[in-house]
N, C-alpha and C positions, 0 to 999 in steps of 0.2 A: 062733865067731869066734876065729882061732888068731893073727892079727896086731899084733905089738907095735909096728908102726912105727905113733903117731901118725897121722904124714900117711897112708898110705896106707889106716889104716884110716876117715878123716876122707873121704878121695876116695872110699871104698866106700860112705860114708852117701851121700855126692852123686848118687852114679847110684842108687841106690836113689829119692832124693830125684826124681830128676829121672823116675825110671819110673814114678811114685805109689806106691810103697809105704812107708806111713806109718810100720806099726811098723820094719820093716828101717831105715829111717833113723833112726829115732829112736833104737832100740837099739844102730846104729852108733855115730852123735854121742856117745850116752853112754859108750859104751865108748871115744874119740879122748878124751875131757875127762880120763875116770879116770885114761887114758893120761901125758895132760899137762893137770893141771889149770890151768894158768898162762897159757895160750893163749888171746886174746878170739876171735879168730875164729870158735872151734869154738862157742862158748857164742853168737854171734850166729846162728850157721847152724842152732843149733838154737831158740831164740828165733824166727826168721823160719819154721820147718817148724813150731811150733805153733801161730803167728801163720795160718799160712795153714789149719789143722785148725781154727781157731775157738778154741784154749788160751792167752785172750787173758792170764790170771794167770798160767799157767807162764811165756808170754812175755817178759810183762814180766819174772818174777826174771831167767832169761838176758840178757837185754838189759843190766841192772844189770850185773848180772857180768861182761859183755862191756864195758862201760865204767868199772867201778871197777880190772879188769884192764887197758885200754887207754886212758886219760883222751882221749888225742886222736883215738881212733878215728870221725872222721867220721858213716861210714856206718850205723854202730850207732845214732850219734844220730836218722840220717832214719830208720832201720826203726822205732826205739820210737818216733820223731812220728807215725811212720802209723799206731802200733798206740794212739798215745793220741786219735789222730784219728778211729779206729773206737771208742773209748771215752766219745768226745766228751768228752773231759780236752781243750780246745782251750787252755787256759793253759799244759799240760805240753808237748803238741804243738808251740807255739808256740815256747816256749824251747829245746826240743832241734833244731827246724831252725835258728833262732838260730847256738846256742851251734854249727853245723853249718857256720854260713858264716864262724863267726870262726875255725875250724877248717881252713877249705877255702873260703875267697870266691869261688873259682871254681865249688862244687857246686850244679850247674842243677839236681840236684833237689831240693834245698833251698829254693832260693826259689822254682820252679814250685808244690814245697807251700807254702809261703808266699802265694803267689799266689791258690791257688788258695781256700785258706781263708781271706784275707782280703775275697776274694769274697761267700764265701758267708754274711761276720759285717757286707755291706755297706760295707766300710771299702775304698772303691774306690781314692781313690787308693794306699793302701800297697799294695793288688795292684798298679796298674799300674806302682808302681815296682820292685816283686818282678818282674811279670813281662817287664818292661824289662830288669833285671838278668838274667834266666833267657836272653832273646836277643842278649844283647849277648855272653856266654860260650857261644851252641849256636842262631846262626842258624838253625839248619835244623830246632829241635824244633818239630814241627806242633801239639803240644799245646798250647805256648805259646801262635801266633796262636790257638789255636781260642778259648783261657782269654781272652785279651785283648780277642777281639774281643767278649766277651761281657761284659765290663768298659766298652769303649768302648759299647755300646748302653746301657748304665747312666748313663753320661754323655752319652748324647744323640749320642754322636759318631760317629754311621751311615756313612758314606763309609770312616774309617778302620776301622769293623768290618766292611763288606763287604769291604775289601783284604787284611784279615786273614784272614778266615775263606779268600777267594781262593787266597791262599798258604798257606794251611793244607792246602786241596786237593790243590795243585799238589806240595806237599812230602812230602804223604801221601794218596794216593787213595784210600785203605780207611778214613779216618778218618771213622766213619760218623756220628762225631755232629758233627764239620763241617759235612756235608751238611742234615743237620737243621737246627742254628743259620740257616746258609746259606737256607736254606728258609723259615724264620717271619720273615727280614728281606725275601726278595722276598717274602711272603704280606701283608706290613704297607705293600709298594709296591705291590701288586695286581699282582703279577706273577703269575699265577696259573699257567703256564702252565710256566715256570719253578720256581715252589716244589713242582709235582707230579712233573717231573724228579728234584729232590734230596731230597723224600722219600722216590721210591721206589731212589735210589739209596743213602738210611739205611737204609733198611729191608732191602735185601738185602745189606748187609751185616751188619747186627745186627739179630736181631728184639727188639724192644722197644715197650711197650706205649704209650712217649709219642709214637712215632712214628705209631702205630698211629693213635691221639687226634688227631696233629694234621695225618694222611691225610684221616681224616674230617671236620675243621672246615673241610677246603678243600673237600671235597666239598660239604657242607650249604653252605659261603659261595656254590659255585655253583650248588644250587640240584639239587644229583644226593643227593637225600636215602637214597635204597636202599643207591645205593654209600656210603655215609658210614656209614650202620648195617650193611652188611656189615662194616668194617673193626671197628668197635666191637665187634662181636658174638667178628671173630677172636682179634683182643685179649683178649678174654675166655674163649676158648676155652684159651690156647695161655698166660694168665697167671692165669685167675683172676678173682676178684672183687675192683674198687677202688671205691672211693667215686665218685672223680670219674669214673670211666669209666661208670657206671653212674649215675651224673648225668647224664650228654652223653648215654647210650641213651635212656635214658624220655625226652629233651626230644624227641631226631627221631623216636622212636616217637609220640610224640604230635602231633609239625608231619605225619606222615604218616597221620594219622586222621583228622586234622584238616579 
């Protein structure tokens, strides 16, 4: 590497970054810091390419350094919540999307994680006010409805998480796990007929195992038990061994002995 400018040797990690080659980027980035070690960006960019290798301790120091060098650098703050989020540090997480919006009130994805993890800690209303906040600055993020409507089913509030998830589709039709959600609220209306529709429209677009699971629960709920333990089986093929999945097998293997 013969390039002393900083930036351009910073833009050479990038497309390395962006071709997957781990070491070239990485050995770039490092060589852009030495260059100018005063710069956060370059120490977030490299934070975010070990964050995504699984280097979830180098990370973090970058991430630090990207913020003790840049106190109001926003976006450093959501990269380290996600990486305290995959740490399950969710107190750490928490403060840094925080400290993200007093930063930037307007960064939707700050509070969409916010949203989405206060979800997942039960604390339904401060998601739906998170995720209120995320569409009131980015109408059009499908993640949003998808996140809220899955909120609103938590508070019993069915009509407006069917409208959501609705627009969720409309705003993104590839958003497969839309489709899903979409699906176990007509499967809970007996709309059977309809939730075999948008599961198999989750499913071709993301193959995934819960999908797979709850192909089959529509099947066995109609009484097509082979098809239901075929999907079980593929699931299994194509993921692996799960507990629950392998719970639901033995039961329709057995109603089909039976």
């Amino acid at each position: 590497m013969h390039f002393t400018n900083p930036i351009l040797v910073y833009n050479t990690g990038q497309v390395y970054e962006l071709v997957g080659d781990f070491d070239k980027a990485y050995e770039t980035y490092k060589h852009a810091i030495a260059l100018d070690p005063n710069y956060g960006e370059y120490y977030n960019d490299m934070a975010n390419l070990l964050k995504k290798a699984g280097k979830f301790e180098e990370a973090e120091a970058y991430y630090v350094k990207a913020i003790e060098l840049c106190p109001p650098y926003y976006e450093a703050h959501i990269n380290r919540a996600d990486l305290y989020e995959k740490l399950g540090r969710i107190a750490e997480a928490e403060a840094d999307y925080q400290r993200a919006l007093v930063l930037k009130p307007d960064a939707a994805i700050a509070s969409l994680g916010l949203g989405v993890m206060y979800y997942h800690e039960g604390r339904y209303d401060e998601s739906l006010e998170m995720l209120n906040h995320t569409l009131y600055h980015q109408p059009k993020e499908a993640q949003a409805y998808n996140n809220r409507a899955l909120v609103y089913q938590e508070l019993e509030r069915l009509q407006e998480a069917a409208q959501d998830l609705d627009h969720a589709i409309l705003l993104n039709p590839k958003l497969s796990e839309a489709y899903n959600n979409r699906a176990i609220l007509y499967f809970n209306d007996e709309r059977y007929e309809e939730c075999r529709k948008d599961l198999e429209c989750s499913l071709e677009l993301q193959k995934d195992p819960d999908i797979y699971m709850n192909l089959s629960m529509l099947y066995r709920k109609q009484g097509q038990l082979k098809e239901a333990l075929e999907q079980l089986r593929t699931a299994r093929e194509n993921f692996g061994f799960s507990e629950a999945l392998n719970h639901l097998l033995l039961e329709i293997e057995d109603e089909l002995v039976s």
